[in-house]
C-alpha positions, 0 to 999 in steps of 0.5 A: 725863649726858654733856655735850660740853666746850669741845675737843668730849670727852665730860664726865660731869655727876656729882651732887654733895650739897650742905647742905639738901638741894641738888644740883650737877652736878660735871661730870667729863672723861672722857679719850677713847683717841684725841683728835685736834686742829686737825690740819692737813697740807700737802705742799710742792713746787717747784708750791707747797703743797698742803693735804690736811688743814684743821685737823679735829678728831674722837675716838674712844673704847674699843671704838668704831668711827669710820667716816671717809667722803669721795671719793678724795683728801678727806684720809682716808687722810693724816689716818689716816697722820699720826696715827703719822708715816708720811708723808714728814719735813718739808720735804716735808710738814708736820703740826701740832695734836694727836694725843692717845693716852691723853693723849700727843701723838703728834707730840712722841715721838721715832723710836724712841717712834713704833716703840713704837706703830706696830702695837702700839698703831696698827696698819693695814690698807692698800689694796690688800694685793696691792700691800702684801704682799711677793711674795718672802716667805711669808705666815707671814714677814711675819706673824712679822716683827711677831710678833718685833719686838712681842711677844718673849714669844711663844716658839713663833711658827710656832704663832702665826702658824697661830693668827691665821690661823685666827681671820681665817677661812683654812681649812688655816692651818698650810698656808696659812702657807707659801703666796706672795701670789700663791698666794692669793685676793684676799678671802685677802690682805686676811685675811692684812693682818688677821692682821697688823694682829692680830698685835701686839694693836693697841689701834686698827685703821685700816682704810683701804678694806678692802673694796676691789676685793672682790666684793659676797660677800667684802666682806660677811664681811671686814665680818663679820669686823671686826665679830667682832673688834672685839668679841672684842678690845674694840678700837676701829676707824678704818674710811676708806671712801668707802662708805656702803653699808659704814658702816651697823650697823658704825660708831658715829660718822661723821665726812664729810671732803670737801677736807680739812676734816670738813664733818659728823660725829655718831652714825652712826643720826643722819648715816644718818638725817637727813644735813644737809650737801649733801656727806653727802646727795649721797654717800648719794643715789648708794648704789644701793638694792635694787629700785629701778630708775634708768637713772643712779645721782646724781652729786654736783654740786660746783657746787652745793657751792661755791654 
């Protein structure tokens, strides 16, 4: 039986013999991969301090799928690049509480310590990989650069690279490999960022907005894809979106950020189901539903939010 303790972990209640016959619940800490705490940040400059995010707390176990949901500039996308210290040094920003991986804080470990995990152990799908792919080198370059920096037992990485290519779903891979960015296809590019988020073996895979600017076709199968890969890998994924139309039969857990701060956060079929805050019901309402005909699609009202 799984009861919740007082930091919000999962704990296993175990039955425990007593004389005559007598049973306690021993309850047992189940240590989550990824358990983030109190985190909060805030970006200072010559206007004043500007607080992204307000101290949200959320965990996410093996092999599971986190669906972060909020509008642009909720505190998604900063929350994912906290965790291993890709935003600007302090005191330009500033980030406090816990990121916990396997029991380690995150924030304690040293440049050198944080290169370690960076693709190996977090590794990132960004928005836009037109802008985030380097149009000077091949896509077979900028696959094998992670390739060598984290993996130097692999002896023959062209193969390598041909290999991950293929598993993303890119036909003539080997051919492919020597192409350009702007020699391929928007949905091809955003395969590409796959392949090298894969390419180190990541334990967990931020995908942040990976659907975007692809059509209804091509979002569908990068879904697809993940969904694939996840459970190929035993991989758990951070899926930031600001869908819900993507978050269903993928996430395991949602949890909804609006102004920096998780205002909803439980099992996916149950926020899907029955949303309680007015935020998670606005952003569900404004999904527009096959064969029903509406000449405006919901707008979420922030005046009735801050009432």
């Amino acid at each position: 039986m799984w009861h919740p303790d007082a930091a919000g972990r999962r704990c296993l209640a175990l039955p425990f013999a007593l004389g005559c016959g007598g049973i306690l619940l021993r309850v047992v800490a189940i240590l989550m991969l990824l358990e983030v705490e109190d985190l909060k940040v805030s970006f200072h400059s010559r206007d004043g301090v500007n607080e992204a995010v307000r101290g949200i707390s959320f965990c996410l176990d093996e092999g599971k799928t986190l669906a972060i949901v909020g509008e642009s500039g909720s505190g998604k996308s900063v929350t994912s690049m906290a965790l291993t210290k890709l935003l600007p040094p302090e005191p330009l920003c500033r980030v406090s509480g816990k990121a916990l991986l396997d029991g380690r804080n995150l924030f304690d470990l040293r440049e050198k310590e944080m290169r370690d995990v960076r693709g190996k152990q977090i590794a990132y799908i960004f928005q836009e990989p037109s802008t985030s792919l380097n149009p000077y080198y091949t896509v077979c370059n900028q696959i094998a650069e992670a390739l060598k920096y984290h993996r130097v037992d692999v002896l023959d990485v062209g193969a390598e690279v041909v290999t991950l290519l293929d598993r993303v779903g890119i036909r003539d891979p080997d051919k492919r490999a020597k192409d350009y960015p702007h020699q391929m296809s928007g949905g091809m590019k955003q395969r590409v960022m796959i392949a090298i988020a894969l390419a180190c073996q990541p334990r967990i895979l931020v995908a942040d907005e990976p659907t975007t600017a692809l059509d209804v076709t091509i979002e569908a199968q990068i879904i697809d894809l993940l969904k694939e890969l996840r459970a190929s890998l035993n991989m758990s994924i951070i899926l930031i979106t600001h869908n819900f139309g993507i978050v269903d039969e993928f996430a395991d857990d949602i949890a909804v950020m609006f102004r920096g701060e998780i205002v909803e956060a439980g099992p996916a079929e149950s926020i899907l189901a029955h949303p309680q805050h007015p935020y998670t019901q606005a952003l569900i309402k404004c999904i527009p539903k096959l064969g029903v005909k509406q000449k405006r699609l919901p707008v979420v009202d922030y005046a009735e939010l801050e009432e």
